[in-house]
N, C-alpha and C positions, 0 to 999 in steps of 0.2 A: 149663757150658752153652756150646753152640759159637756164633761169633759170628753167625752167618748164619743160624741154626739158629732159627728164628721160622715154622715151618711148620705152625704146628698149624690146625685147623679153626678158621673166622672166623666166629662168632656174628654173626646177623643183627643183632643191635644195632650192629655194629661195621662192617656192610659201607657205608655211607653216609660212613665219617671219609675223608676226603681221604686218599688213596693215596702221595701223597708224605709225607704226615707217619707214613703207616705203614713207610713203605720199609727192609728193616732195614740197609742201609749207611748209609742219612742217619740212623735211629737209634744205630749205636753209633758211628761220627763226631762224634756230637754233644757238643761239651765237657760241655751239661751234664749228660749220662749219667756221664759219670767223677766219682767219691769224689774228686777231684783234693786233695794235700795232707794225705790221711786216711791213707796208707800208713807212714808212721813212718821213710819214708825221709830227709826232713831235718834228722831228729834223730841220726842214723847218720854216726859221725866216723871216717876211715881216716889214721891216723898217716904224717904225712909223713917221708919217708928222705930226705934231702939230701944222704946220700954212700953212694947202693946199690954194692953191690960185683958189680955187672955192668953191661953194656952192653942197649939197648931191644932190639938185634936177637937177644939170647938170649933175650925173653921171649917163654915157650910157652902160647897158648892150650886145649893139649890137657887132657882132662879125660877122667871113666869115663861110660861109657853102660853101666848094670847089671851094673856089673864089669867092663865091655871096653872099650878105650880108643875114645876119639873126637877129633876136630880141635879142638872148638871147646865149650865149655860153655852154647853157646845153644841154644833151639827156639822154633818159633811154636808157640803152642797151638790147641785145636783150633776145625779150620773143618770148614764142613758140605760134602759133594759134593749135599746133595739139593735147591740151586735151581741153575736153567738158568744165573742171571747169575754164580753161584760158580764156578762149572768152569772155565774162564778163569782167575781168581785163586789156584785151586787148583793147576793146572798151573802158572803162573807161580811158585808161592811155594815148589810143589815141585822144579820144576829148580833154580831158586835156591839153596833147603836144599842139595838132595843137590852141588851144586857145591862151595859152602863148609864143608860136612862140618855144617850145622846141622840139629838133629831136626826132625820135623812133626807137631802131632796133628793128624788130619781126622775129623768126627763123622758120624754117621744122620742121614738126614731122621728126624725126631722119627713116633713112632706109641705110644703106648699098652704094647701087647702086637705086637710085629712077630713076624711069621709067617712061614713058609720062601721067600714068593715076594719078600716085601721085605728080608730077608736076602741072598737071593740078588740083587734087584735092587742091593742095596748093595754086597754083594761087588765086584758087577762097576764098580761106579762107581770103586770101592778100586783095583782092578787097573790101570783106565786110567790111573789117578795111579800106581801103581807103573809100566807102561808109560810112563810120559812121562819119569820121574825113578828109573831100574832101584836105585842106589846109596841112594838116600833112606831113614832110618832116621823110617819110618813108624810112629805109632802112632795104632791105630784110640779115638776115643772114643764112649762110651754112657754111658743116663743109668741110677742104681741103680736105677729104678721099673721099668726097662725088664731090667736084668739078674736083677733081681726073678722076670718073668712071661717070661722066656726061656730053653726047657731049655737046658744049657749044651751036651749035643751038636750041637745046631745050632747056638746060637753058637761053638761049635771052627770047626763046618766051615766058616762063614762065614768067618772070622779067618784061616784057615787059607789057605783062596785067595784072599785078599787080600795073602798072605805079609807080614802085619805083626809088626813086632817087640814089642810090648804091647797091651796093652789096658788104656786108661784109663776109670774110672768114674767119673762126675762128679756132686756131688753139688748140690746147687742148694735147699733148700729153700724160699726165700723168694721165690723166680722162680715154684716150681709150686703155690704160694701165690697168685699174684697173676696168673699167665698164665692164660686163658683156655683151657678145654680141657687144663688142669693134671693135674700128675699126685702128689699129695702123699702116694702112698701109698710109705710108704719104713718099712713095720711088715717083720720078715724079713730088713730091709737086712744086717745084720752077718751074718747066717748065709749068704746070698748072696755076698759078698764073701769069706768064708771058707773058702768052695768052689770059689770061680774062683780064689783063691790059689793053691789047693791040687792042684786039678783041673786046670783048664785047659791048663795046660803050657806057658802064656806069663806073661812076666813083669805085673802088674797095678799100676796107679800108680792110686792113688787121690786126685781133685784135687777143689779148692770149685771156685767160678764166680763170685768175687769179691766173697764176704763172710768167707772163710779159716775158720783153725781153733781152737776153744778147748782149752784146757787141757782141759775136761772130755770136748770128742770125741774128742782124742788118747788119752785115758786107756781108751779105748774099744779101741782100734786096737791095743795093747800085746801083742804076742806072734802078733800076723796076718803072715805072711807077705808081706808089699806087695814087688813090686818097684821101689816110687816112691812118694814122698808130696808131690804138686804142692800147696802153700799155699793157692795163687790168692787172696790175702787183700783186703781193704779198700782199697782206692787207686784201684784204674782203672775199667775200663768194670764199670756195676754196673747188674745185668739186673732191680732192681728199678724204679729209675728207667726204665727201658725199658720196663717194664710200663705204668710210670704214662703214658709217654709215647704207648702205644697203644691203653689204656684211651678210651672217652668219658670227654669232659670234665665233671668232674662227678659221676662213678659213682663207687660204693663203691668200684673196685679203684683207681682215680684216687687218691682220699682214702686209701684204707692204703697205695700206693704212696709218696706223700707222706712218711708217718708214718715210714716202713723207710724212707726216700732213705740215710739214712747208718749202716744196719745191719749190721754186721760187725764180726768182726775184721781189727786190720791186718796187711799184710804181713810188715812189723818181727816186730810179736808172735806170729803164725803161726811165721816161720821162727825163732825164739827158742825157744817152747815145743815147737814140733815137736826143736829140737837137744836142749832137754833132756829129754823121756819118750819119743824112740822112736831113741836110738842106735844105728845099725847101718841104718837103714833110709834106702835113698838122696833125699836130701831136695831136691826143684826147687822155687823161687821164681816166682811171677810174680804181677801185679797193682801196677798203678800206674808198673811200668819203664819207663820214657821215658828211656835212653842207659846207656853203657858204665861209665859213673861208679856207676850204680843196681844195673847187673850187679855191680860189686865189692866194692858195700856186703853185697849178701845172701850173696854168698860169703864175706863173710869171716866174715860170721853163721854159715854152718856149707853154706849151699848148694850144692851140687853141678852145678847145672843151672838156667839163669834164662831166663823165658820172657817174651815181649812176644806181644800181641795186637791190639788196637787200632792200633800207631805201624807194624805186619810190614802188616798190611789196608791205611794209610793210602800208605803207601811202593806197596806193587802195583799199587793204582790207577792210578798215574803211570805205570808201564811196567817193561821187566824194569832197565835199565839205571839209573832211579831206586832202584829195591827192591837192586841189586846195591850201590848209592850206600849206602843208610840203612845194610846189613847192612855191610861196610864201615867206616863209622863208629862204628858198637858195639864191631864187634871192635877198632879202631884205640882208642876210648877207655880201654876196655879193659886192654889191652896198656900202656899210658898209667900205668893207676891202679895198675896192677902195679907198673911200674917204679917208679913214685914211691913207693910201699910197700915196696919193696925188696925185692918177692916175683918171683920166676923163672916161678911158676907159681898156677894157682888153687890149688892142694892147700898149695902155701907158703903163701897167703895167708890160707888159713882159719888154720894153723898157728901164723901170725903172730899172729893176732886173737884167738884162742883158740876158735874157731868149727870146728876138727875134731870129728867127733862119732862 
């Protein structure tokens, strides 16, 4: 689910809640929206080298992007282009990306069954961000209910003149459980997904929304063409608690909000099981990442690509030269953990770890 991405139609019952407590920046800002602690990240140890046999300044952050090299083994995951207040943050996170070689996913305003005109209206919201940011290795996100009930020739052509590098489908079920205006029909889903692999002619990353993936969904996925398998596991912002947070106080979706606050798997176990049943398939991390230290534990787990959301939103806010700050400091810790591992590179470090896959 994208972070900004809370655009669905507001049930009369809801339109009386105080507008700041629905606002969706101050909801996924909010600590207590984050699984904090639940991601399996501090129980994940990287063996210290005390006599590496290079120097910090040969440490290379470069890594693959769908088999093609890239700078940097980061992305922000996806934001929405469909509120007025996003587009701003949008532009800023994408010059940022496309400067220091980090990917971006940006998502749909949310609809049900989108139709050629809101397609089209998305295209072009897609393009202005490719226009702000020409080098940025864009990937457009949508949600499976929606790739569902969308012929895939217009979704090409949409995709198409957006000139995005993938398409990520995002699966969510416990959000469209509990959102308002929900969409929980995901009957079809695997055959959908097997056709935009196969079809589409762009690469297709399949990610959670931050309740990640078990052993028995992956068992699912085995022999699907993905060109990416985003975790998004249990740790960070978790769009159940979100729900509960926008629910009335009090209502059924309140009280099951409640019940699911700490439903998922975690990140740890995500990228763990994703390395052992779908070897071959390029495997990105994120959920619950807060620093460069967190990027090199899931690398070394088998990750190929680790992604922040909440801490890339929180940093933009501030301005470009903040956001230029946080990114910066990831890579720099990064580089850090490398060296002190004794690894040159990410691809050494899984190596080291046993985490290649």
């Amino acid at each position: 689910m994208d972070l900004l991405d809370t655009d669905r139609p507001t049930p009369v019952a809801e339109r009386g809640l105080d507008k700041r407590r629905r606002d969706p920046l101050r909801l996924v800002l909010a600590p207590a929206h984050e699984a904090r602690g639940l991601s399996g990240l501090d129980g994940v140890h990287l063996m210290h080298d005390a006599l590496p046999e290079l120097d910090l300044e040969d440490v290379s952050l470069q890594s693959r992007l769908f088999g093609q090299q890239a700078r940097t083994p980061f992305y922000v995951t996806g934001l929405t282009t469909g509120r007025a207040d996003a587009a701003t943050l949008n532009r800023r996170l994408a010059r940022a990306c496309a400067r220091r070689g980090w990917a971006m996913g940006v998502g749909l305003q949310r609809r049900p069954q989108p139709g050629p005109d809101e397609l089209a209206g998305a295209a072009d919201a897609w393009q202005r961000l490719r226009d702000a940011a020409p080098e940025l290795a864009l990937v457009i996100n949508l949600g499976l209910s929606q790739i569902v009930a969308t012929p895939l020739p217009l979704l090409r052509r949409a995709l198409q003149a957006a000139q995005t590098q993938a398409l990520a489908v995002h699966l969510n079920p416990l959000q469209e459980c509990l959102q308002p205006g929900g969409t929980p029909q995901f009957r079809g889903g695997l055959a959908a997904l097997r056709e935009a692999c196969d079809s589409l002619g762009l690469p297709v990353v399949l990610k959670e929304s931050g309740c990640g993936f078990s052993p028995r969904t992956l068992a699912k996925l085995q022999g699907m063409a993905l060109g990416a398998l985003d975790v998004c596991g249990l740790g960070g912002t978790h769009w159940g608690r979100i729900e509960g947070a926008r629910a009335e106080e009090g209502s059924l979706p309140a009280q099951a909000a409640a019940t699911f606050s700490d439903w998922g798997e975690s990140t740890v176990d995500s990228v763990r099981a994703a390395a052992a049943l779908l070897p071959g398939v390029e495997l990105w991390a994120s959920g619950g990442v807060r620093s460069g230290l967190d990027a090199a534990k899931l690398i070394a787990l088998g990750a190929e690509r680790v992604g922040y959301a909440r801490p890339a939103l929180q940093a933009a806010l501030w301005g470009d030269a903040a956001l230029d700050d946080w990114m910066a400091r990831q890579e720099q810790e990064l580089r850090i953990a490398l060296f002190c591992s004794g690894a040159a590179t990410p691809a050494e470090l899984r190596r080291l770890h046993g985490g290649e896959h």
